[in-house]
C-alpha positions as CSV (number, residue, x, y, z in Angstrom):
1,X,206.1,-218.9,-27.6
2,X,203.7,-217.3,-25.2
3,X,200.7,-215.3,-26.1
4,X,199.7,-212.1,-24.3
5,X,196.4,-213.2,-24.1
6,X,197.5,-216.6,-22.0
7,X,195.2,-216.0,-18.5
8,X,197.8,-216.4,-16.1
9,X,201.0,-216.0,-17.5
10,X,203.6,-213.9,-16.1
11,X,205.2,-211.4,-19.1
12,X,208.7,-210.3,-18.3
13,X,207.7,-206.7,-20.2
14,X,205.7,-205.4,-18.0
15,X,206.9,-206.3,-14.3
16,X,210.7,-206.0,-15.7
17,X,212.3,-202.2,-16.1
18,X,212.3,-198.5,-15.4
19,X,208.6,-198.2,-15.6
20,X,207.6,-200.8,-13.1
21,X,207.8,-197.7,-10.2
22,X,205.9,-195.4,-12.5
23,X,203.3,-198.4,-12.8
24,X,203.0,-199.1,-9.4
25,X,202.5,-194.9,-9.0
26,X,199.9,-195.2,-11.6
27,X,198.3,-198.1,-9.7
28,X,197.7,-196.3,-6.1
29,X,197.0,-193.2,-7.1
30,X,194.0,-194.9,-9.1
31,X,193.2,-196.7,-5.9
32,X,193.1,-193.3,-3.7
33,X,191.2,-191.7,-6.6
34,X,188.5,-194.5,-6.7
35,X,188.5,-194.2,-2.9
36,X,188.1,-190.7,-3.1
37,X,185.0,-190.9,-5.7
38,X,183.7,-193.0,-3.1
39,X,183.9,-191.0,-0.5
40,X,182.3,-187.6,-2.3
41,X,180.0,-189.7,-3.6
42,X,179.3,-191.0,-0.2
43,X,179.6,-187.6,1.2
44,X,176.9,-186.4,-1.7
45,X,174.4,-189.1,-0.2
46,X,174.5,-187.4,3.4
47,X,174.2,-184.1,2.0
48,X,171.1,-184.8,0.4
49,X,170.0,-186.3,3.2
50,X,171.1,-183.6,5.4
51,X,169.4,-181.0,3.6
52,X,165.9,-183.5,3.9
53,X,166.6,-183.2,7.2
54,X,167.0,-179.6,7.8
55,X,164.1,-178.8,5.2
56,X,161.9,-181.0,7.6
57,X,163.0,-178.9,10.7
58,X,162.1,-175.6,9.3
59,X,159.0,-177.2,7.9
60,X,158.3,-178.4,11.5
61,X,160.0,-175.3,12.8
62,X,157.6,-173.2,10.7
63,X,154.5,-175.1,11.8
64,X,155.2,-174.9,15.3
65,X,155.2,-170.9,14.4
66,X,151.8,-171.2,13.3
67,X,150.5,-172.9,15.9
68,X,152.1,-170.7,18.2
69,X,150.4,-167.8,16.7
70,X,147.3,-169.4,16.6
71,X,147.7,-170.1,20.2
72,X,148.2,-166.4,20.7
73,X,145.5,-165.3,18.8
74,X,142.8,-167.8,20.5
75,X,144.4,-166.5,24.1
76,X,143.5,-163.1,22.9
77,X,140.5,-163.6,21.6
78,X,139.1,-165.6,24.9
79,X,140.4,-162.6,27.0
80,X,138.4,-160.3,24.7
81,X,135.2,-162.1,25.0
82,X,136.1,-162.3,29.1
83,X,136.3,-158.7,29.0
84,X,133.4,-157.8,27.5
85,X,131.7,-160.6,29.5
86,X,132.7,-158.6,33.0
87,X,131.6,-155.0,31.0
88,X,128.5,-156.3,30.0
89,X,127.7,-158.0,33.9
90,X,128.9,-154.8,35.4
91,X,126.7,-152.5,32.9
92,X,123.5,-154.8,33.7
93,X,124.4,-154.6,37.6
94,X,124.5,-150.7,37.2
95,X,121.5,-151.2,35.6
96,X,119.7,-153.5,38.2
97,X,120.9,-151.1,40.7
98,X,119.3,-148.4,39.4
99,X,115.9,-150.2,38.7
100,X,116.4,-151.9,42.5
101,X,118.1,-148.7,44.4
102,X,120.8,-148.9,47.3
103,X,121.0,-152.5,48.4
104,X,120.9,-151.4,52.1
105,X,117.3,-151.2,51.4
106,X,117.2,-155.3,51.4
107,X,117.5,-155.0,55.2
108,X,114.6,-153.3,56.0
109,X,112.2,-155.3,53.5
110,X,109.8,-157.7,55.4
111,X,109.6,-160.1,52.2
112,X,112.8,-161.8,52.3
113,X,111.8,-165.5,51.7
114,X,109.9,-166.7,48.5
115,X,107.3,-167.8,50.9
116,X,106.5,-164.7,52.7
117,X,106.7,-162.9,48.7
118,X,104.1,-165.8,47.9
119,X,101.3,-164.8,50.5
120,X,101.6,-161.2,50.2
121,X,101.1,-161.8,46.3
122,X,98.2,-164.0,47.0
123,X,96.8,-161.0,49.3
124,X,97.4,-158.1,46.6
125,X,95.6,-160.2,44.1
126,X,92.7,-161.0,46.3
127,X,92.7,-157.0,47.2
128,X,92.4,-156.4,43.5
129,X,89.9,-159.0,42.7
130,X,87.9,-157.7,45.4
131,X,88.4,-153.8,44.0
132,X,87.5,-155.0,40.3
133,X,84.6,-156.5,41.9
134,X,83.7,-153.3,43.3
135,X,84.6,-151.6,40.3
136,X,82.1,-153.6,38.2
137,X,79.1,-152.7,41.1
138,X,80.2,-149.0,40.8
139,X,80.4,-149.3,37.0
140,X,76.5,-151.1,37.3
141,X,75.4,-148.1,39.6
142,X,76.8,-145.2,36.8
143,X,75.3,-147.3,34.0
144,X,71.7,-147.2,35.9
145,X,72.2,-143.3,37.0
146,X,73.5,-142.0,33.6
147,X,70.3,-144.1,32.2
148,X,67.8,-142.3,34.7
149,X,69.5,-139.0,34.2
150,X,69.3,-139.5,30.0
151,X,65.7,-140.9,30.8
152,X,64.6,-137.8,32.8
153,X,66.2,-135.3,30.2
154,X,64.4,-136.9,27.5
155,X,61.1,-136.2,29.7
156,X,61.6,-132.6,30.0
157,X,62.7,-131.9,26.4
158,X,59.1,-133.6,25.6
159,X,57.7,-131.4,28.0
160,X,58.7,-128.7,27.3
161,X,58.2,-129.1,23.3
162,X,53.9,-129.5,23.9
């Protein structure tokens, strides 16, 4: 007598009667069931790595925000500071123009050249050094006057005191 436990042997009870149909029922729809595990299981894997995906795109999507903004706010500030760079030239122009009056004036000025600025500096200065010169003579003549006219008041308060 066979065993049920002989590897191999073929057992008339089980491939034999009404249930063989139910078996071979049993049988696929345990294939399509393991083949359906598979595939959610497989279909689990690329959600997860679906939603790594799109969490990486709004990350990046986010970032490029930012930067976006940032770029905004440094274009803003740059035309700010350009702003007040043109106020602050136009204020010291008005400024300059008032100090310098109309520039029509430039036409009539003899000085136009650094050179021709140059000598006429040289013969101010040598004016004034010649006028301080002066000055100091004048200032040596009211020294000796003031000293004869102190000397000769002195001599008539003495004479008339004896």
């Amino acid at each position: 007598m066979r065993r049920s436990q002989d590897i191999g042997a073929p057992s008339t009870v089980v491939t034999n009667g009404p249930w063989a149909a139910r078996d071979a029922y049993i049988a696929e729809t345990a294939v399509t069931l393991d083949r359906l595990t598979a595939k959610i299981e497989r279909l689990e894997r690329q959600e997860e790595a679906l939603l790594k995906r799109v969490a990486e795109l709004t990350e990046h999507s986010q970032q490029a925000t930012r930067f976006q903004a940032l770029a905004e706010s440094l274009r803003n500030s740059r035309d700010y500071k350009l702003d007040e760079v043109f106020r602050l030239v136009k204020d010291v122009r008005g400024r300059v123009d008032a100090m310098e009056g109309p520039r029509a004036e430039f036409n009539a000025l003899t000085h136009k050249t650094f050179n021709a600025i140059d000598s006429k500096l040289a013969e101010l200065s040598a004016g004034q050094a010649a006028r301080s010169a002066s000055w100091a003579g004048s200032l040596q003549t009211v020294g000796v006057v003031i000293g004869l006219v102190a000397v000769s008041a002195i001599v008539s308060l003495v004479r008339m005191i004896s």
